[in-house]
N, CA and C atoms as an extended XYZ file, in Angstrom:
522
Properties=species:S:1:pos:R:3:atomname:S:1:resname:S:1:resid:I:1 pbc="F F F"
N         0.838       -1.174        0.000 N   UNK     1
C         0.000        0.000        0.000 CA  UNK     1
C         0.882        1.235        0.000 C   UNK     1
N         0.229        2.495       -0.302 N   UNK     2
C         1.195        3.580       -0.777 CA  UNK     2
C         1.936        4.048        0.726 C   UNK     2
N         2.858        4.405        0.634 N   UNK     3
C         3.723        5.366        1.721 CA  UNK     3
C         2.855        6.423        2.701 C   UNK     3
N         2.358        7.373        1.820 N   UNK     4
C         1.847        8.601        2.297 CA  UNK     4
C         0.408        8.169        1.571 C   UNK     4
N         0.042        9.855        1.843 N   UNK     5
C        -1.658        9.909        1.597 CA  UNK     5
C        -1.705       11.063        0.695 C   UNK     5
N        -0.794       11.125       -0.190 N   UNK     6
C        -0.599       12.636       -0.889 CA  UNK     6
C        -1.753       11.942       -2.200 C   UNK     6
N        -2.151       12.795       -2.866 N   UNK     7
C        -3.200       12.256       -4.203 CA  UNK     7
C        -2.361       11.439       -4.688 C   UNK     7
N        -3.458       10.640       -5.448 N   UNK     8
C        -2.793        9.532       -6.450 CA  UNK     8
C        -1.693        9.653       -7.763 C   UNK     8
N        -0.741        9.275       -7.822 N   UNK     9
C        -0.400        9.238       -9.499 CA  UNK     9
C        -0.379        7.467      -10.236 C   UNK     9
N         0.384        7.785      -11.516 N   UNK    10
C         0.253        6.593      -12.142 CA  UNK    10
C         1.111        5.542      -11.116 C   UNK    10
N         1.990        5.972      -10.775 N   UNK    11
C         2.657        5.129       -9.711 CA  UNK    11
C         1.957        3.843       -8.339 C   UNK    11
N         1.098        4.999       -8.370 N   UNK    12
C        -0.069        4.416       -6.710 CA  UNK    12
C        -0.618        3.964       -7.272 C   UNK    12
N        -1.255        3.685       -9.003 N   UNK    13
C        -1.894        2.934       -9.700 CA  UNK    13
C        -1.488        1.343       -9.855 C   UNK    13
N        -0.150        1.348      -10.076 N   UNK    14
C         0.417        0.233      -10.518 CA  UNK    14
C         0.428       -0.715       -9.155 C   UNK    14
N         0.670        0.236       -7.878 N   UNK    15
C         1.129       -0.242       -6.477 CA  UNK    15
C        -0.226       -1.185       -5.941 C   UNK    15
N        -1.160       -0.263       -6.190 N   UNK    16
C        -2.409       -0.645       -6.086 CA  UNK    16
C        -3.070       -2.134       -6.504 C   UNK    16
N        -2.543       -2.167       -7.924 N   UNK    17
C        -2.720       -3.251       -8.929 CA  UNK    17
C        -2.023       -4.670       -8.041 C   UNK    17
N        -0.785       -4.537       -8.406 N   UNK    18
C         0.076       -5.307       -7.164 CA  UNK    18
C        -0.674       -5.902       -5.878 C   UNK    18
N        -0.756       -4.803       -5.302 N   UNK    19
C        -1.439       -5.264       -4.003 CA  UNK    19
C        -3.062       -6.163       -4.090 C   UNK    19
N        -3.295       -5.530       -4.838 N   UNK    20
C        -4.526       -6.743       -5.180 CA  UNK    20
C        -4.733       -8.297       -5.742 C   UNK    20
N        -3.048       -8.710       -6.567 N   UNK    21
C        -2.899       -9.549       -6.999 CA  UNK    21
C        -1.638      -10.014       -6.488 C   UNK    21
N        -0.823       -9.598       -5.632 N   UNK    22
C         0.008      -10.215       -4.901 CA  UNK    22
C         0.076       -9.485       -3.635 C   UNK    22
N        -0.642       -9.623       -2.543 N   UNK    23
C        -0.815       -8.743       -1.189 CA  UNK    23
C         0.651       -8.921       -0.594 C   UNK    23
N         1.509       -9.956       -1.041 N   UNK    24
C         2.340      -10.692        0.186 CA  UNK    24
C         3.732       -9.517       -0.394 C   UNK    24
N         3.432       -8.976       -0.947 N   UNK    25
C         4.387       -7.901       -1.935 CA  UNK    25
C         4.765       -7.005       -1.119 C   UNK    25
N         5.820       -6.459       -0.941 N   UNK    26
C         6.132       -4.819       -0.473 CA  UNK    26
C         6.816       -4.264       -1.294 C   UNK    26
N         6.097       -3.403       -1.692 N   UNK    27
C         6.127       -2.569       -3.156 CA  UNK    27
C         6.680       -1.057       -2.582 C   UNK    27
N         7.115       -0.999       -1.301 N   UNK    28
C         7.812        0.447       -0.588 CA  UNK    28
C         8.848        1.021       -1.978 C   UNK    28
N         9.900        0.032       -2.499 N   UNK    29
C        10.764        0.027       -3.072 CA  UNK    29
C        10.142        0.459       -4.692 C   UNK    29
N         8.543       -0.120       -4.811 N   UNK    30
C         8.466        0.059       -6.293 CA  UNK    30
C         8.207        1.302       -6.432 C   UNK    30
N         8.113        1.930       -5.026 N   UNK    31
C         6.705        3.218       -5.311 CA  UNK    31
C         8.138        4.493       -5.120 C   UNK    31
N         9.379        3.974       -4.804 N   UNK    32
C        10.096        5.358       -5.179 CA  UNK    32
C        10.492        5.004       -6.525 C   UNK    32
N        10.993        3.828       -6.709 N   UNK    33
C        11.693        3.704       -7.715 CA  UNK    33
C        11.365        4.226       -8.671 C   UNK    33
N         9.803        3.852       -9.294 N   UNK    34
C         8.905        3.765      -10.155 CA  UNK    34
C         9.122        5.682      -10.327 C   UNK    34
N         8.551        6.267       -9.136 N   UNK    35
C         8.573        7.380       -9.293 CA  UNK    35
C         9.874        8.560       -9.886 C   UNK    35
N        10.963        7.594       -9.502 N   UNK    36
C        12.596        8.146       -9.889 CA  UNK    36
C        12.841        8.127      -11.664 C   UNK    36
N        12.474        6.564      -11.853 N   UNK    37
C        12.149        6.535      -13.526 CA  UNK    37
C        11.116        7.312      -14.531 C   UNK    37
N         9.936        7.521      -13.971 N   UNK    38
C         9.183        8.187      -14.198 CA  UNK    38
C         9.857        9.685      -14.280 C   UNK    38
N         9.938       10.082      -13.659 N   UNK    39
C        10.564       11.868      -13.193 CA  UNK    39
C        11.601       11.571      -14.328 C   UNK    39
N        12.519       10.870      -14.530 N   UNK    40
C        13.844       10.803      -15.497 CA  UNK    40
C        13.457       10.979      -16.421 C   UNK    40
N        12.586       10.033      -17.126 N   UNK    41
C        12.357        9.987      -18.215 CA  UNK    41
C        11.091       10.953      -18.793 C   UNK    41
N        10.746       11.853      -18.091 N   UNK    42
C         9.703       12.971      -18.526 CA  UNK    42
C        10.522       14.455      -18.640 C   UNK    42
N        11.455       14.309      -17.484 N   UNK    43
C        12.518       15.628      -17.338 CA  UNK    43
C        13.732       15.258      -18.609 C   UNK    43
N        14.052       14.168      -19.028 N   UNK    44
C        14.726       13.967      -20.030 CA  UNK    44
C        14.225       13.876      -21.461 C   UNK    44
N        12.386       14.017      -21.302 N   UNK    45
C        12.564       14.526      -22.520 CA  UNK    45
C        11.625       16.122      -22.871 C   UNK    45
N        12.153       16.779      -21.732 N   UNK    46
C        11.763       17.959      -21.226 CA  UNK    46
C        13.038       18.797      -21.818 C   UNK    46
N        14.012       18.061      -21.401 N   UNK    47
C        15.543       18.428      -21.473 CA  UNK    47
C        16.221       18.543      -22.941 C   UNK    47
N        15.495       17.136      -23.458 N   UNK    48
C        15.917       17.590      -25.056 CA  UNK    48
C        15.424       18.122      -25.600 C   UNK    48
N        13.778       18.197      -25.616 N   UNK    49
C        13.336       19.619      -26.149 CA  UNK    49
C        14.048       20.738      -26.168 C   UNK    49
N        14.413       20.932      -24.774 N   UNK    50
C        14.976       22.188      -24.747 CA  UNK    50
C        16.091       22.351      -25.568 C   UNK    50
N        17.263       21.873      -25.411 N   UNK    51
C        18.279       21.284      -26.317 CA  UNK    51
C        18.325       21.490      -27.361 C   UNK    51
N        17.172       20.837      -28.085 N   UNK    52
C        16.938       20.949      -29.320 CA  UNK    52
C        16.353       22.168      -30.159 C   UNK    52
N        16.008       22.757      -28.995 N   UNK    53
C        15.903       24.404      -29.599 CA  UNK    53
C        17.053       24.885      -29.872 C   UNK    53
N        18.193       24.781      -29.447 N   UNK    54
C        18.641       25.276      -29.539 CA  UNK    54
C        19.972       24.559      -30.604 C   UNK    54
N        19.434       23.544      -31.277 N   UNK    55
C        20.451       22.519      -32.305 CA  UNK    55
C        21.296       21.892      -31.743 C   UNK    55
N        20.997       21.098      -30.696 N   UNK    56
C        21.556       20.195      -30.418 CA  UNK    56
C        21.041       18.997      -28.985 C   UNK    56
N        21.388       17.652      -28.590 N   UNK    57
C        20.970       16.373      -28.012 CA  UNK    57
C        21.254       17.054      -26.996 C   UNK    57
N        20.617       16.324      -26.297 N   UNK    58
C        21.089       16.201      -24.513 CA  UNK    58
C        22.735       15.471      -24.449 C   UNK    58
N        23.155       14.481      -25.230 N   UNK    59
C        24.431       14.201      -24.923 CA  UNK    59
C        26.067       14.916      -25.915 C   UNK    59
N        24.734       15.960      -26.499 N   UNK    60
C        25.872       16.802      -27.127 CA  UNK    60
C        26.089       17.673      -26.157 C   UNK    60
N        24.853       18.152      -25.664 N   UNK    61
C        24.901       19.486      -24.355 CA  UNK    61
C        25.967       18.967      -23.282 C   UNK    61
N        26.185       17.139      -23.185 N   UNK    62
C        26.729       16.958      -21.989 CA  UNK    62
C        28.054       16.556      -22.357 C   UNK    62
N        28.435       16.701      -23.573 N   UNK    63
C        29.889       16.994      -24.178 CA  UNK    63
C        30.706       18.334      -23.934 C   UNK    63
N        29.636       18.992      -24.424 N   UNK    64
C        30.026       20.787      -24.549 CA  UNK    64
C        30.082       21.384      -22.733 C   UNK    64
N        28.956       21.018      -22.097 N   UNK    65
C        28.861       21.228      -20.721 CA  UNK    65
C        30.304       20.513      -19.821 C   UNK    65
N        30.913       19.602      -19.900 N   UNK    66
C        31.945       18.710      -19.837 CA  UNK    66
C        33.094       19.493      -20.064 C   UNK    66
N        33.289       20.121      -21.384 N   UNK    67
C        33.995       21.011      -21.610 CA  UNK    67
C        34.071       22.205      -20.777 C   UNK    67
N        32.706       22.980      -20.620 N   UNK    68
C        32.470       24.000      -20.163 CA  UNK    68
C        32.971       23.930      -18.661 C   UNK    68
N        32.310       22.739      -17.558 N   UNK    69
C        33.125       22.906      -16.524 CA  UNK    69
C        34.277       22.713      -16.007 C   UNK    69
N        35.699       21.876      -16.979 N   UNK    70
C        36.459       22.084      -16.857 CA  UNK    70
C        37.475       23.233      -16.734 C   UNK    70
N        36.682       24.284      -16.742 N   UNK    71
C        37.248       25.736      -16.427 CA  UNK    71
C        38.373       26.004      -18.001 C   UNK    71
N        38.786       27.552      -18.096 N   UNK    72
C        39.717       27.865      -18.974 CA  UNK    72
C        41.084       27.038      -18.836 C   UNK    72
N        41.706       26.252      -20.175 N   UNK    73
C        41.263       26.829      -22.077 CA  UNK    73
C        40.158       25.902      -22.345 C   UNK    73
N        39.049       25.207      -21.385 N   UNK    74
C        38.024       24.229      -21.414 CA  UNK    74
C        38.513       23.294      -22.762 C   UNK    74
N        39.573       22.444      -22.400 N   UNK    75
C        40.237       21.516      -23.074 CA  UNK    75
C        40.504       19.969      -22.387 C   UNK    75
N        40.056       19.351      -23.163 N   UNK    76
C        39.999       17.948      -22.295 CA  UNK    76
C        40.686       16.924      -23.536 C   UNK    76
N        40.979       15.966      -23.206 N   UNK    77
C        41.201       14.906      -24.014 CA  UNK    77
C        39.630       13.925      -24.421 C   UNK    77
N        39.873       13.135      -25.588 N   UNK    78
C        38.560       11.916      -25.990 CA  UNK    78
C        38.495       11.369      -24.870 C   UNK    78
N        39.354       10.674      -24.189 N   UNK    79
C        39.614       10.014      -22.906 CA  UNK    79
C        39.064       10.082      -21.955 C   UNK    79
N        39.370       11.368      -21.763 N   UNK    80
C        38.471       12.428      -20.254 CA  UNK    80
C        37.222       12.423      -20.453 C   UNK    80
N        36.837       12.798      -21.634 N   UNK    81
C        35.444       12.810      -22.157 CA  UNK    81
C        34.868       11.436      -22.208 C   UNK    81
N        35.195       10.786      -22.464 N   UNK    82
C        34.531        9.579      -22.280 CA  UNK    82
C        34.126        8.670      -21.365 C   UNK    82
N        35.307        8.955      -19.903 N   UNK    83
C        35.374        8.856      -19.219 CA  UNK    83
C        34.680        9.338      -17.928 C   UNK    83
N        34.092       10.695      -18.491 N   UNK    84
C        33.404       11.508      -17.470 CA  UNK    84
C        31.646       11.385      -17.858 C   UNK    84
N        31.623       10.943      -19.257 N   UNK    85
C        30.635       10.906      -19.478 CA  UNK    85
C        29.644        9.204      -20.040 C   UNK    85
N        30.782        8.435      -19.417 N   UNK    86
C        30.644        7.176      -19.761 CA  UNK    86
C        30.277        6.753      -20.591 C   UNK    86
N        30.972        7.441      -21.602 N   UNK    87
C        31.101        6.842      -23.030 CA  UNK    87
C        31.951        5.641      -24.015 C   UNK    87
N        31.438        4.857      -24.757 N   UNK    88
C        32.178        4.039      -25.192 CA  UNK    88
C        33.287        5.629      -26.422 C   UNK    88
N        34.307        4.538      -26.869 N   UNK    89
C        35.324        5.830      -27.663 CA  UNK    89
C        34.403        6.304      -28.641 C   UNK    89
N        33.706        4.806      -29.544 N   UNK    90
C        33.350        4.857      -30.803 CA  UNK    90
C        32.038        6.082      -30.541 C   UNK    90
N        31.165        5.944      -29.286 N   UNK    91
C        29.991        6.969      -29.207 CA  UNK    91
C        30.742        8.417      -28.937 C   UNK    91
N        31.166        8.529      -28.093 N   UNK    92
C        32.441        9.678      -28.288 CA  UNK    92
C        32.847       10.528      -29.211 C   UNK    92
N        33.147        9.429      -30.538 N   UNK    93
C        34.017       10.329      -32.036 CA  UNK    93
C        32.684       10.560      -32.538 C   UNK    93
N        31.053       10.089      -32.796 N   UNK    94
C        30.482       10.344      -33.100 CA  UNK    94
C        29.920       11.765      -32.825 C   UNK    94
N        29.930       11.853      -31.382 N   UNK    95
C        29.361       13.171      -31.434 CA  UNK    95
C        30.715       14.223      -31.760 C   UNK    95
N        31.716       14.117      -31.194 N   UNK    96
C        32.822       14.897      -31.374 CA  UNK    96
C        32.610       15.428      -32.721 C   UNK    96
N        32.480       14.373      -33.597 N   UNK    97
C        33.100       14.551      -35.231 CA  UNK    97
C        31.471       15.837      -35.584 C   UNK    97
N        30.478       15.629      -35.026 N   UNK    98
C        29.000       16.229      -35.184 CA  UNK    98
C        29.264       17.673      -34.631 C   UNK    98
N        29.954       17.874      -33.483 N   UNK    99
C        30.013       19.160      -32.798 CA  UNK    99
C        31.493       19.876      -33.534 C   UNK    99
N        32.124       19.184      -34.211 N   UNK   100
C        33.299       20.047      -34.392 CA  UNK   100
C        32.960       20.367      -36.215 C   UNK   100
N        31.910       19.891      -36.041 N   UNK   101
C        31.265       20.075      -38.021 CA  UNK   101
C        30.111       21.609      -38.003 C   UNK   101
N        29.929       21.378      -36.418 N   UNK   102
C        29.089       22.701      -36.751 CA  UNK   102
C        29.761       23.560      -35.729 C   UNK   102
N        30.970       23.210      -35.975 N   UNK   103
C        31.810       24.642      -35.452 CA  UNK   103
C        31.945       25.116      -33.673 C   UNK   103
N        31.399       24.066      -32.912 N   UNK   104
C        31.348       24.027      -31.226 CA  UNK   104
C        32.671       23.804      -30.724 C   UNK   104
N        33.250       22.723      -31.515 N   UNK   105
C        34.382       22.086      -30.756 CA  UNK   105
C        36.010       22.358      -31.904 C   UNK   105
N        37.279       22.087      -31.247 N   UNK   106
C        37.516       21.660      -32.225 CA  UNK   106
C        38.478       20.569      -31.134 C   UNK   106
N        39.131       19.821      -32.319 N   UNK   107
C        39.941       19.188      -32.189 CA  UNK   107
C        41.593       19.239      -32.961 C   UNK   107
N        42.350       19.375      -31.679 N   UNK   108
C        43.875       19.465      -32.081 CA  UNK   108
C        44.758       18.229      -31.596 C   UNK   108
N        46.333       18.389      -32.249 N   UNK   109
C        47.215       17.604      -31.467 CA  UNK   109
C        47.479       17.746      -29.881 C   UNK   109
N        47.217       16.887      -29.242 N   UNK   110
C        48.071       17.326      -27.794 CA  UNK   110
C        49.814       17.707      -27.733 C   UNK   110
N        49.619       19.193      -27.565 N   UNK   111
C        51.495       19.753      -27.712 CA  UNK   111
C        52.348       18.706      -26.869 C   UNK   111
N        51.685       18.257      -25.639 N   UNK   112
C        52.670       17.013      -24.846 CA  UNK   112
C        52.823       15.487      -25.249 C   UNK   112
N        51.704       14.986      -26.113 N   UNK   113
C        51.820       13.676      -26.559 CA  UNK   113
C        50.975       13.394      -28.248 C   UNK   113
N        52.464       13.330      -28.719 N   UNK   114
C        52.207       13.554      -30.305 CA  UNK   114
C        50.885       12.603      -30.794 C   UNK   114
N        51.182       11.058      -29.858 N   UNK   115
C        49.816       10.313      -30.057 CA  UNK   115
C        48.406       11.029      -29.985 C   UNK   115
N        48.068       11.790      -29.058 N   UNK   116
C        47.314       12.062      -28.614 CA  UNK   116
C        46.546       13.497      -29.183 C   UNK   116
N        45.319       13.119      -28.911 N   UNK   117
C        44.359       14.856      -29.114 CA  UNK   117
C        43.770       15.381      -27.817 C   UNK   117
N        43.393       16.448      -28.105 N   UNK   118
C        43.039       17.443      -27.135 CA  UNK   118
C        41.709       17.802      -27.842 C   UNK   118
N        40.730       18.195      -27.162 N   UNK   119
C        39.296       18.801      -27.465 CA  UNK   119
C        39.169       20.127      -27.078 C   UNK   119
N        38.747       21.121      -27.317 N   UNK   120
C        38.384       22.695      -26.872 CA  UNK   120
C        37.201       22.872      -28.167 C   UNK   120
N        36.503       23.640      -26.619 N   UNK   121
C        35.006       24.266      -26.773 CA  UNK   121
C        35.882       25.890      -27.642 C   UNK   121
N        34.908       25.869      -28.886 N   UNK   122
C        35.565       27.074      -29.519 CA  UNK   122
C        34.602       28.348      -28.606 C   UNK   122
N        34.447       29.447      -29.332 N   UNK   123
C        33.832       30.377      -28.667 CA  UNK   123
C        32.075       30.340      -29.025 C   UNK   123
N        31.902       29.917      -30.241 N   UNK   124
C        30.730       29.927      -30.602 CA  UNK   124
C        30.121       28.252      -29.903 C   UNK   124
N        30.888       27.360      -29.236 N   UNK   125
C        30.644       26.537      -28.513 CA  UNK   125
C        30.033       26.875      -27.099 C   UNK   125
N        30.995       27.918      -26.399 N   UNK   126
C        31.296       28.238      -25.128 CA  UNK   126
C        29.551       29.388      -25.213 C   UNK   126
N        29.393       30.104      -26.134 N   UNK   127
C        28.594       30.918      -26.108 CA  UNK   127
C        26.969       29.763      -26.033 C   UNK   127
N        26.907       28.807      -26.894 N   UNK   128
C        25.691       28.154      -27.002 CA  UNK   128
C        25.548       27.170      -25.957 C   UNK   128
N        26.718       26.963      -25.304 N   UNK   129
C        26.290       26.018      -23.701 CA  UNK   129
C        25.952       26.512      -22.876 C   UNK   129
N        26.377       27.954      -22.995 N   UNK   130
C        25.981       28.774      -21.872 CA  UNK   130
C        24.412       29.239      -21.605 C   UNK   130
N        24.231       29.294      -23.081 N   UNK   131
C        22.899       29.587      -23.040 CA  UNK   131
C        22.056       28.511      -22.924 C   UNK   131
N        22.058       27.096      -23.160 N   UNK   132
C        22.135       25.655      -22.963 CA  UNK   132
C        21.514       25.463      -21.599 C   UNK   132
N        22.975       25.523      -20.792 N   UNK   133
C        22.606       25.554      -19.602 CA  UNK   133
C        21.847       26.299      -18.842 C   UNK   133
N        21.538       27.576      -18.868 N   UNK   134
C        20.500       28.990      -18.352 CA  UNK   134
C        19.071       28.412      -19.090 C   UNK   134
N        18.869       27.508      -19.974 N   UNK   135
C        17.856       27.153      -20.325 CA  UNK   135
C        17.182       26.236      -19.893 C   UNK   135
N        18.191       25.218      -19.648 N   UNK   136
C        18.105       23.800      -18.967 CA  UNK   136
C        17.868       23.693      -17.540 C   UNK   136
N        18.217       24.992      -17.122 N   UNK   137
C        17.932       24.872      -15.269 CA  UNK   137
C        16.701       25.934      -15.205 C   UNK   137
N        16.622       26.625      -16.394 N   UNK   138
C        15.141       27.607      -16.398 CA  UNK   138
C        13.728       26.689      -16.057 C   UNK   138
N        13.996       24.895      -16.457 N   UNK   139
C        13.313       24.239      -16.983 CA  UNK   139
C        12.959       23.291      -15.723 C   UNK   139
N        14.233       22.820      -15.170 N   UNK   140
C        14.626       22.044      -14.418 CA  UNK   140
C        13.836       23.239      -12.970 C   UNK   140
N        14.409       24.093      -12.533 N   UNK   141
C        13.536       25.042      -11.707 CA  UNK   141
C        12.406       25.040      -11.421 C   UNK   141
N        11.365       24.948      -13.013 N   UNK   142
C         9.892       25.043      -12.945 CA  UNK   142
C         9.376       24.192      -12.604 C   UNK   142
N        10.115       22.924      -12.679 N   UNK   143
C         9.427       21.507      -12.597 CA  UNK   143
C         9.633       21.603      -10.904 C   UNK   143
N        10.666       21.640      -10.290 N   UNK   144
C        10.977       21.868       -8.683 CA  UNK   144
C        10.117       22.787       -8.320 C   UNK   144
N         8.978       23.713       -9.098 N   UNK   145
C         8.379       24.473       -8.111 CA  UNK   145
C         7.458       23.845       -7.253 C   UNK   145
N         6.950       22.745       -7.621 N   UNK   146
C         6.136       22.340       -7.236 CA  UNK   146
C         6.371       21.639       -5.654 C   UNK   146
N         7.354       22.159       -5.314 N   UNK   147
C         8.157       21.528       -4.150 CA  UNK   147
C         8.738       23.346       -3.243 C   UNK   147
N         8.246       23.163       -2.066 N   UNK   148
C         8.905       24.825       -1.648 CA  UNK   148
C        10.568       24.456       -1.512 C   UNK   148
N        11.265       25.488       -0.823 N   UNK   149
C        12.880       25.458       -1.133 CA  UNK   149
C        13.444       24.611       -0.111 C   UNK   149
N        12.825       23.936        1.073 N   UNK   150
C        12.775       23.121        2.396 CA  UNK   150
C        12.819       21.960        1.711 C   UNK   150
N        11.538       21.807        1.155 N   UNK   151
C        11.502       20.124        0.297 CA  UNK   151
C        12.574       19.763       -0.945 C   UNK   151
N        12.671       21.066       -1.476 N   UNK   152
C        13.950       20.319       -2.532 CA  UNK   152
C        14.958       20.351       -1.824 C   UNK   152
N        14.955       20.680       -0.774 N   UNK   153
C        16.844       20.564       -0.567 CA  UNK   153
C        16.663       19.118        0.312 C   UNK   153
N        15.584       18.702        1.043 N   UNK   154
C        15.275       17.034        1.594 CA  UNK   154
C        15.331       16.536        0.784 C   UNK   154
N        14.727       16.675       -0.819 N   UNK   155
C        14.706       15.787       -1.792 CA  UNK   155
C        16.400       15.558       -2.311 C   UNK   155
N        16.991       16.643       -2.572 N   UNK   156
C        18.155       16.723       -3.065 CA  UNK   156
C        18.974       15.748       -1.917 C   UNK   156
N        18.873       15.966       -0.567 N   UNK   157
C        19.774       15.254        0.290 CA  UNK   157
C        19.739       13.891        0.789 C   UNK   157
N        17.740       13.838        0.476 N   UNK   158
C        18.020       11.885        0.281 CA  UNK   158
C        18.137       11.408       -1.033 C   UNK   158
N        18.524       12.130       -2.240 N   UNK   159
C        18.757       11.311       -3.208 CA  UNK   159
C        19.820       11.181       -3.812 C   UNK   159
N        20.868       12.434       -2.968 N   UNK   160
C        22.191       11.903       -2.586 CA  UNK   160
C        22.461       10.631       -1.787 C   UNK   160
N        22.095       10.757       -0.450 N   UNK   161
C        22.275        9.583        0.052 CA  UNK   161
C        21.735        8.048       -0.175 C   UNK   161
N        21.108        8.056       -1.284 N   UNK   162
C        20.391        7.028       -1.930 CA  UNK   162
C        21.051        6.909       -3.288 C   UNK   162
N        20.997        7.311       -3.908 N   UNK   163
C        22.366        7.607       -5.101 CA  UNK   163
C        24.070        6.943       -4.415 C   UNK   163
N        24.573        7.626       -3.653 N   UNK   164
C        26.222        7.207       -3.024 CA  UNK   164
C        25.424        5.796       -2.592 C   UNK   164
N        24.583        5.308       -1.722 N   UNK   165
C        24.534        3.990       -1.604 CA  UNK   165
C        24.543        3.129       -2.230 C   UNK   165
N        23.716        3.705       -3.739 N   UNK   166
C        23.495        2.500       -5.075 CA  UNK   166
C        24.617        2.063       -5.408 C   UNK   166
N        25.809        3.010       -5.710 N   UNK   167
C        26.442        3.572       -6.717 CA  UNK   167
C        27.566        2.695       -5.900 C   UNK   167
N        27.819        3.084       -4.729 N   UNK   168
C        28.803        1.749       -3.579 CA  UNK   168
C        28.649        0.330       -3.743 C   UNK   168
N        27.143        0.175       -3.807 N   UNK   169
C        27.147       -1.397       -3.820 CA  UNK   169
C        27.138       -1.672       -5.354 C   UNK   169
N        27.037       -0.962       -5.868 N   UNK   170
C        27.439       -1.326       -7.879 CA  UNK   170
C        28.690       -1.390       -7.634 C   UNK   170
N        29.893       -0.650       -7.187 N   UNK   171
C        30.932       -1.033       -6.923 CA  UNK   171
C        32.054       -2.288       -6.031 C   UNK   171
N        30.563       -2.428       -5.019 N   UNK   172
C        30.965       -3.927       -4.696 CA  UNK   172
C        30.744       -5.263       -4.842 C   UNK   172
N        29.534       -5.072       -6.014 N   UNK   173
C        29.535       -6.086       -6.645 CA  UNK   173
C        30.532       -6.637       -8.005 C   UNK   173
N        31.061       -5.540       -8.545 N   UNK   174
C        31.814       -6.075       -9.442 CA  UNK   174
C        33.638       -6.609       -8.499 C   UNK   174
């Protein structure tokens, strides 16, 4: 049965369902979860809309953004990038080769290792993430209103501490 007594969503629907056809169930676990996937996948495609106003994916934004918070000359290696954004290489050169065609990125030799390249956000890169991002949290904001500034920061601090827990035992299982 549901947690709280707040109105129904599709979530308390499904919980509901459950409980009628398997009572012996504790569905505590389905009714955040459910709700965590849900929220992801409506804010993610909230997110590329937005994005896409502005010509470009959510995982191009999180190429260029990648760039962007690495602070000045916002230069990273494929490596770093892939790495930060848990990318395989081959998904990587794809977008790379897409963002440095419409002039966001470019790509050079690394001056320290002749093997190697280096990535930098050009200026007309640096200018459209910026606005990217001021768009993306314009968005991300509205959806949190629905929460006063007390509840998002509880929300924010158990889903940290629920997040570092997952994310530990994914690490101790492998």
């Amino acid at each position: 049965m549901s947690m709280s007594k707040s109105p129904g969503d599709p979530v308390d629907a499904i919980v509901d369902q459950w409980a009628a056809v398997r009572p012996d169930l504790d569905t505590a676990a389905m009714e955040v979860f459910g709700r965590v996937f849900r929220l992801s996948r409506a804010m993610g495609d909230r997110m590329e809309k937005t994005y896409g106003r502005l010509g470009i994916s959510r995982g191009e934004f999180d190429v260029l953004a990648t760039l962007r918070r690495s602070g000045a000359p916002h230069t990273l290696s494929p490596r770093q990038l892939s790495a930060t954004l848990m990318l395989t290489t081959g998904g990587m050169t794809g977008r790379l080769d897409k963002l440095e065609r419409a002039g966001l990125l470019r790509r050079s030799p690394d001056p320290h290792d002749r093997r190697a390249l280096q990535v930098t956000l050009t200026d007309k890169g640096l200018t459209l993430v910026d606005e990217a991002v001021g768009a993306g949290l314009a968005v991300q904001t509205e959806a949190l209103s629905a929460l006063d500034e007390k509840q998002a920061g509880q929300l924010a601090d158990l889903l940290r501490q629920l997040l570092m827990g997952t994310e530990g035992a994914e690490r101790d299982d492998r």
